[in-house]
N, C-alpha and C positions, 0 to 999 in steps of 0.2 A: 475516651477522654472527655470531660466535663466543658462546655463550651463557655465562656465567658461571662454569660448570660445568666448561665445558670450557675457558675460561681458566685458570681455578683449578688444573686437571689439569697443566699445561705447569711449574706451580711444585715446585721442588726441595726438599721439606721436611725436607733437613739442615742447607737454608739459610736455613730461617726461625727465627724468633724466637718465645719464648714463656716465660708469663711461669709459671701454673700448667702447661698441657699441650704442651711444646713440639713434641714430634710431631706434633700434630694442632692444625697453626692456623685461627684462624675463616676460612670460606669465601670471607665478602663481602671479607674482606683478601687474600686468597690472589688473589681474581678482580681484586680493585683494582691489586696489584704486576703482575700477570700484563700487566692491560691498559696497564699505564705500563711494563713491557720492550716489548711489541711497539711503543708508540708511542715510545721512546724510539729502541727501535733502527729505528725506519723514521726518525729526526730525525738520529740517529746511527748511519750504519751505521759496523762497523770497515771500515779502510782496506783495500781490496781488494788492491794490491801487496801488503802485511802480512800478510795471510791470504793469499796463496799462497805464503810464505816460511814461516808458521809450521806450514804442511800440510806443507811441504816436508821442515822440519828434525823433523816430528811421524816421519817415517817412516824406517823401521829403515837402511834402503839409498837416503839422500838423496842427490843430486848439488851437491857445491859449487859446480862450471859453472852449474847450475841457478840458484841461488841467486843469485849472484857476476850472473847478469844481471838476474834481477828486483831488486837491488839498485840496479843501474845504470838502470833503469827508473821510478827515486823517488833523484835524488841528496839531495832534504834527508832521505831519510831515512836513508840509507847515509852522510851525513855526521856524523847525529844520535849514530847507534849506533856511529861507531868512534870519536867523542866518548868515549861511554861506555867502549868498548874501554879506550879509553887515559887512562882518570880515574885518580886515584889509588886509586880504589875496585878497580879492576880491571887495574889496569897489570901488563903483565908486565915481563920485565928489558928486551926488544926491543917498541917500539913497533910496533901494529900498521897497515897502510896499507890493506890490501884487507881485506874482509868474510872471504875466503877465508882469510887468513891467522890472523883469530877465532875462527872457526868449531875449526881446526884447534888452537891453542893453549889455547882456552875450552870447549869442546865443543858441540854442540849445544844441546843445553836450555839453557846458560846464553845463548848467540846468540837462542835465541827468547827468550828472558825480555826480551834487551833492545830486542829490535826488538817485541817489544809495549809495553815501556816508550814506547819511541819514536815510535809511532804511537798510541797513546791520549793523548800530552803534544802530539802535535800537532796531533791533534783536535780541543783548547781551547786552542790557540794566541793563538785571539782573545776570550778570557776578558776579564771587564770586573768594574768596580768589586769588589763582594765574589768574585765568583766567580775573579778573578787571587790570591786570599788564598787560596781551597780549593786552585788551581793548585799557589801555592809552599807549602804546607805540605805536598800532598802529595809534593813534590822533597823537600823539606827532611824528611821523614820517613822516606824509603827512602833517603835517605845516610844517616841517622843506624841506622835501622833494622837496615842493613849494617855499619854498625860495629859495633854491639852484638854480632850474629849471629855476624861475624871474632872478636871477642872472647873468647865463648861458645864459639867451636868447633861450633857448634850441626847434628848431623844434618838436613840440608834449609834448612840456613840459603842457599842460593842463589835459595832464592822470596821471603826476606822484601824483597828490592830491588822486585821488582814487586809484593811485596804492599803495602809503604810508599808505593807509588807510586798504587795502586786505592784504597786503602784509605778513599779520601773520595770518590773519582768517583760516586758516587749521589747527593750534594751538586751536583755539574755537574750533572748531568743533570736532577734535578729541578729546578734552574734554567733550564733549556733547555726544556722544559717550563712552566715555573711553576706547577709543583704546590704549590709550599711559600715565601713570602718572608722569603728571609736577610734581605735589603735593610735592613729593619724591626729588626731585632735588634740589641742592644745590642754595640760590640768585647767587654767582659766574658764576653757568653755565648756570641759566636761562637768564642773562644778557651776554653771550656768540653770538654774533647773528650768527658767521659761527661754530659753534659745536652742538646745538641740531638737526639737521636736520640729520646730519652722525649716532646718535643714535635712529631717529627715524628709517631710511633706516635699521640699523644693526636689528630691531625689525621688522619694519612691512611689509620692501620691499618698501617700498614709502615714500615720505617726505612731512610735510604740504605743503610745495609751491608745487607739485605735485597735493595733493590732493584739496588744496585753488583755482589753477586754472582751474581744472573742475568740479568744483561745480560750479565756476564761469558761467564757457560756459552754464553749465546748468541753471543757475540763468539770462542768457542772458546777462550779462555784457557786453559793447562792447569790441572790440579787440582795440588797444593792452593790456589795462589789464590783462586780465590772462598769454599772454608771458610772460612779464614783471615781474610780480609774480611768475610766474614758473622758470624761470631762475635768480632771487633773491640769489639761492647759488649754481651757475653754472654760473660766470661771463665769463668764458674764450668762454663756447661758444655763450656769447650775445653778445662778445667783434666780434669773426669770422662771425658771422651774416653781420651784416651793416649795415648800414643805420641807423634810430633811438635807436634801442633798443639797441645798446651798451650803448651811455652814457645815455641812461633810467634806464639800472639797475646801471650803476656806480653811477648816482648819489642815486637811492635809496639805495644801500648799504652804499653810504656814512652817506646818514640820518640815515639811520639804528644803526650805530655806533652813529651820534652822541645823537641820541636819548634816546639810554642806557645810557652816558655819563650825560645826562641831568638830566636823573630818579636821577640821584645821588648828583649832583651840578652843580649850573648854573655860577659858576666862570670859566671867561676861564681857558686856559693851552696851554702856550705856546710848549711843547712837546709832548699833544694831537695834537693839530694843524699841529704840523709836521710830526706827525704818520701818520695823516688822508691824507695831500697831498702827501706823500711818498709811500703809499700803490698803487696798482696796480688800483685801482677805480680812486685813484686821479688825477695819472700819466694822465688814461686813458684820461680825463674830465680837464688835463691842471688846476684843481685846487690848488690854492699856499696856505701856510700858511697864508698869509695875508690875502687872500680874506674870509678865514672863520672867522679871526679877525673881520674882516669889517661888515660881518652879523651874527654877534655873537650875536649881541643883539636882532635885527631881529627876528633872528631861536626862542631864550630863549621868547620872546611877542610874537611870532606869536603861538609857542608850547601852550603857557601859554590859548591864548586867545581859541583855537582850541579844547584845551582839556577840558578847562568849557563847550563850547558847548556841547559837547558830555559828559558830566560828570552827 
């Protein structure tokens, strides 16, 4: 058995959290998250068709023949992703029929994006009671997530679909597990997005977006993904980073909110809207009140259309 030490070692400490010294977090934490990835991903492995599609399209001189059969190899999953294909989110002028023909009009890396979208949603297919809410919030946040991203124009805005999509899967997982009971907790604080993560840290030493992000590395996701996810409720150091991943996570935290907002009604609000661009996410990302009026309706049909997929 693996001593503490050397669990602790296997963890990515750009992807931990920390409150005075975030580089160097405490060890018994570091060996605690380390031991709940290996046991999670022995509960969860990623989908093997999946992972030989996204080695496939990882490499410089991929075979679409290749692909084009391991897809045919997993039809609900090759049905799930030309779903996607052809959402409004991603629709081209010419609907597309074969995976081939995606690959070729979307490019690669966006093709893997979704067929990991694809097969982590279908992972917890058979999600239950609270854990079907972490499900569709995470749908319901990588449509919105993508709209915002379109919006923005945003450099590397094609990861924030699958990072809206991950960006709570450490929530599954610790349910599948039962390291942590949502079950118990009040709808108020489950629709809370910056509070359960401080009562998960007060319990277990690490917080889903912590532990969602290396499962991630180990499920082979590519990068930025799991930053992105990891630093979901630690903005201020995505904001001192630079470069993309500041307004990467502003804007998924802003999905984030309005996504709960959504679970509940899809009537704007003109003093949500001012909440949202007045918050430090908004500020961040120069988002106004108006412009969330503007794709309000957007966000509400793209959410809509995203979460039937996955439903």
């Amino acid at each position: 058995m693996a001593s503490s030490t050397d669990l602790a070692d296997n963890i990515d400490e750009a992807l931990w959290f920390g409150i005075a010294d975030p580089d160097h977090p405490d060890e018994e934490a570091k060996a605690s998250v380390a031991a709940e990835v290996a046991r999670v991903s022995g509960l969860k492995p990623f989908p093997v068709v999946a992972s030989k599609i996204l080695r496939e399209l990882s490499r410089d001189s991929f075979s679409i023949p290749r692909i084009s059969n391991l897809m045919e190899s997993d039809p609900a999953l090759a049905s799930m992703v030309l779903r996607l294909v052809n959402s409004a989110l991603y629709g081209t002028a010419k609907g597309c029929t074969s995976v081939d023909q995606a690959v070729i009009r979307l490019g690669a890396r966006r093709v893997r994006e979704l067929v990991a979208a694809a097969a982590t949603m279908q992972m917890f297919h058979d999600a239950r009671g609270v854990g079907i809410i972490f499900r569709d919030h995470c749908a319901a946040t990588a449509a919105i997530v993508r709209v915002l991203g379109q919006h923005h124009e945003l450099p590397g805005s094609d990861a924030l679909f699958l990072a809206g999509l991950l960006h709570d899967v450490g929530k599954l997982l610790l349910m599948e597990t039962r390291e942590f009971d949502y079950a118990n907790l009040s709808p108020q604080l489950l629709a809370r997005p910056d509070a359960l993560h401080t009562l998960e840290r007060a319990q277990l030493g690490y917080d889903h977006a912590v532990l969602g992000a290396n499962v991630m590395q180990a499920w082979k996701i590519p990068d930025p993904i799991p930053q992105i996810v990891a630093w979901h409720h630690q903005p201020m150091r995505a904001y001192a980073e630079g470069g993309d991943i500041g307004p990467q996570v502003a804007l998924l935290r802003i999905a984030d909110h309005i996504a709960w907002y959504l679970a509940h009604t899809t009537m704007p609000s003109l003093r949500f809207n001012d909440t949202i661009a007045s918050s430090a996410d908004g500020s961040w990302v120069g988002l106004s009140a108006s412009d969330i009026e503007r794709m309000w309706v957007w966000m509400v049909e793209a959410r809509a259309e995203v979460m039937q997929i996955f439903g």
